[in-house]
N, C-alpha and C positions, 0 to 999 in steps of 0.2 A: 729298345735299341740301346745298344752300350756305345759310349762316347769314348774312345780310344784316345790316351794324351800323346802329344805329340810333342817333342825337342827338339832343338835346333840341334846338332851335332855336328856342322860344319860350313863353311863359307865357300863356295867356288868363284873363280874371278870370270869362267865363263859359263853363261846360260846354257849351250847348245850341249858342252858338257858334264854340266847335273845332271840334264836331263835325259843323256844319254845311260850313265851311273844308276838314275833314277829306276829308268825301262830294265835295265839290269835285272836290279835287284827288284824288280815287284816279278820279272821271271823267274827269280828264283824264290818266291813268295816270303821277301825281308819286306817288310813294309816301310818302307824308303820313299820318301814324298820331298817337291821339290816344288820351292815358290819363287819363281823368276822376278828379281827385283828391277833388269835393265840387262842390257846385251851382254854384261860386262859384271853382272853380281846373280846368282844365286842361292839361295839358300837350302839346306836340306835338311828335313823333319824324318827321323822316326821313333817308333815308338820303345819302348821300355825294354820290352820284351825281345825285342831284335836289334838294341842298341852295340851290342859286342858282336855280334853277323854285320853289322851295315858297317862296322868300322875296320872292320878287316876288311873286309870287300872294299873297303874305299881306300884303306894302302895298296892294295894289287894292284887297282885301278887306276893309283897315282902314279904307282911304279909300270903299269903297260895300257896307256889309255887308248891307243888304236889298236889292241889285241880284237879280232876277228869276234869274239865272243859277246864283246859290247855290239859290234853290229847285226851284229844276227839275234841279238834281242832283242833292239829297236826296231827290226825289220818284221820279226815275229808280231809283236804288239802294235803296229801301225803301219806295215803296207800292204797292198793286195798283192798276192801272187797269182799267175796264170800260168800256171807250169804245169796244173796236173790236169789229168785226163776231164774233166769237167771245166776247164780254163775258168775255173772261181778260187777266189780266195782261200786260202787255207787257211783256217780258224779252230784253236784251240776254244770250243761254246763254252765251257765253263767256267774261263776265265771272261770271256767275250760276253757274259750275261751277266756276272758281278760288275764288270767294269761299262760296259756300254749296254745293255739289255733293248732299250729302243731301237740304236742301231741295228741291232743283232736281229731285233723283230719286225723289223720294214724287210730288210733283205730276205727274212726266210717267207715273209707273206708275199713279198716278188716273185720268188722262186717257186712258191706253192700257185699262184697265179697264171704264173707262165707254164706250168705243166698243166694247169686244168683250161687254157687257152689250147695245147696244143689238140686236146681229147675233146673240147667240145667249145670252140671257139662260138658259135652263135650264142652258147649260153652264156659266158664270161662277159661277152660284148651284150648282153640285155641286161645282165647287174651293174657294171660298170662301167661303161660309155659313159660320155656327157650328154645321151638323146633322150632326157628327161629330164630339164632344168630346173622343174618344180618339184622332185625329188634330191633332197641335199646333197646326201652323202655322195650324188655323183659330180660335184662339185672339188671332190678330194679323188675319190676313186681312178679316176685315168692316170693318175703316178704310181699306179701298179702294174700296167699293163705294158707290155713290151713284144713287140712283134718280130724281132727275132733273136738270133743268139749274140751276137754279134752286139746286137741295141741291149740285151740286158748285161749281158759283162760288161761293156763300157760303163754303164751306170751305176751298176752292181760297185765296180772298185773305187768309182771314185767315191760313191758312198761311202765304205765300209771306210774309206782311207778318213775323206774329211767331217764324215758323220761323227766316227767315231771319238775323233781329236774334238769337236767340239762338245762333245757329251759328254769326257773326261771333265774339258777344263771348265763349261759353264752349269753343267748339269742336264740332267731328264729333263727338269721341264722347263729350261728355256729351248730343249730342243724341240719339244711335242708343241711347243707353239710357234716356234720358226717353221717347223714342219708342213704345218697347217696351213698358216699363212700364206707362204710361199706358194704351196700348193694351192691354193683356192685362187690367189690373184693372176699365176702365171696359167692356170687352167681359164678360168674369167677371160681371160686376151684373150688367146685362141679361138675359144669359142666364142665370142662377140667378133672379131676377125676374119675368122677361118670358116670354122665350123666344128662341128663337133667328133670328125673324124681324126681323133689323133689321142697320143697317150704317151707314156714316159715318166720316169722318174728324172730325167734328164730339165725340166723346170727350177725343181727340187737341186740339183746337182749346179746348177747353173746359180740359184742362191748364195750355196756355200761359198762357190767360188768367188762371186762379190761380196761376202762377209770377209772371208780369206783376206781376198785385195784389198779391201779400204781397213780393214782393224788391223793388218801387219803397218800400216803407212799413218792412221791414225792414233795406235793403240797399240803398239807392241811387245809393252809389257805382260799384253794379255797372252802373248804366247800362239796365234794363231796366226798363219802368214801364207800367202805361198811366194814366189817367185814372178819378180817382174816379166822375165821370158813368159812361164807358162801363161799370165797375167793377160801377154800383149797376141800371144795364141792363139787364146780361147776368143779373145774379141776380135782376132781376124777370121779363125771360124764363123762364127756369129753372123759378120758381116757375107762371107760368101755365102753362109746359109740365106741371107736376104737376096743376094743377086742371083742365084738358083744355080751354084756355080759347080757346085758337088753333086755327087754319084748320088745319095740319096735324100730321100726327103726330110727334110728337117719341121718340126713345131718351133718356127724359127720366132713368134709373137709369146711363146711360153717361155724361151731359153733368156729373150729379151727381159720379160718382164722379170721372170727368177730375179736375174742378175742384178737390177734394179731396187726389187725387194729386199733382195740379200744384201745391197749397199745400203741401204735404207736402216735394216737392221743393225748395222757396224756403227750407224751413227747413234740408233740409240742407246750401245752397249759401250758407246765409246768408253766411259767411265769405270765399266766394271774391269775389275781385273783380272778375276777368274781362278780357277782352283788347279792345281797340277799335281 
């Protein structure tokens, strides 16, 4: 593996900023990296090789920094879209497999899942259910399974949204082990609770969201945050999902636990600061 040197080339006085510049130019593939010091200082790395491209691009940038074209690259690189005719994200995979490859690979084994659920649902449901506790892997397996269209695009986006962001900024493998974790503890509730009819990547989804909330409030400099509203939201979802107040059925002992785990996890990353 070749180790690429990196230089500082310039100072931003806002973070949200860099990193907007940053998204930019890794779309137009200038390898322009950006390490968030505080709300209010950024730094920006590139490499040698694209040091006279990142610095023109960073006069344009200085001279029109709300031009349209900075946000339809950050929107490119990190949201989900539901516009096209399959209501899933639109994803450029070959940038989406250098930069996040795990992400990339839960979603498309969701998606390969839910089509062999819809051709032969008893069989999907006798590999991966939780009704065989003494076989492991189905202790992970039920966060693939999604019972309609509607339950895996919700999941699907905020995946690919918050999976993604956190694979960039801490890596593959603290995400293959958040992943797991979360998954095994918020599947464990349920089934000790419930029982073993239920499934979702939405456990999983519900982790991130309490890693989100308590490391934007604990740890900010690490760069991962969401939004007090969305925050106050999702926990009154939550809660109508305990009083049985909504249209459908919710794995409302998984969403719990997720969320739980996922603060859990915030606290012990509180320290790290993370790569951008």
């Amino acid at each position: 593996m070749t180790n690429l040197q990196l230089t500082v080339f310039s100072v931003l006085n806002s973070a949200k900023a860099a990193q907007l510049f940053a998204d930019y130019c890794q779309a137009q593939n200038i390898g322009v990296h950006v390490e968030v010091k505080a709300a209010d200082l950024a730094e920006l790395y590139c490499t040698e090789t694209d040091l006279a491209a990142a610095e023109r691009e960073l006069a344009r940038f200085m001279q029109q920094p709300k031009h349209k074209r900075y946000q339809q690259a950050a929107w490119q690189l990190s949201k989900p879209s539901a516009e096209n005719a399959a209501i899933l994200p639109s994803i450029n995979w070959q940038q989406a497999l250098l930069v996040a490859p795990l992400t990339s690979a839960v979603l498309v084994l969701c998606l390969l899942v839910y089509g062999w659920m819809q051709l032969d649902w008893p069989s999907a449901a006798k590999w991966l259910q939780l009704n065989q506790p003494s076989q492991l892997w189905r202790w992970f397996t039920p966060m693939l399974l999604h019972f309609s269209l509607t339950h895996l695009v919700f999941n699907l986006a905020w995946w690919w949204l918050l999976g993604r962001q956190f694979e960039r900024v801490l890596g593959i493998g603290l995400l293959v082990n958040f992943t797991l974790s979360v998954a095994l503890i918020s599947n464990a509730a349920q089934y000790f609770l419930v029982g073993p009819n239920f499934g979702g990547l939405s456990g999983v989804v519900y982790g991130l969201f309490g890693y989100f909330w308590l490391a934007g409030i604990i740890n900010p400099k690490q760069g991962l945050s969401i939004s007090s509203g969305l925050a106050g939201f999702l926990v009154l979802w939550l809660v109508l999902g305990f009083f049985d107040l909504l249209w459908v059925s919710m794995a409302n002992w998984a969403h719990l636990a997720g969320l739980v785990t996922g603060m859990a996890w915030a606290l012990i990353l509180r320290k790290q600061s993370g790569r951008h």
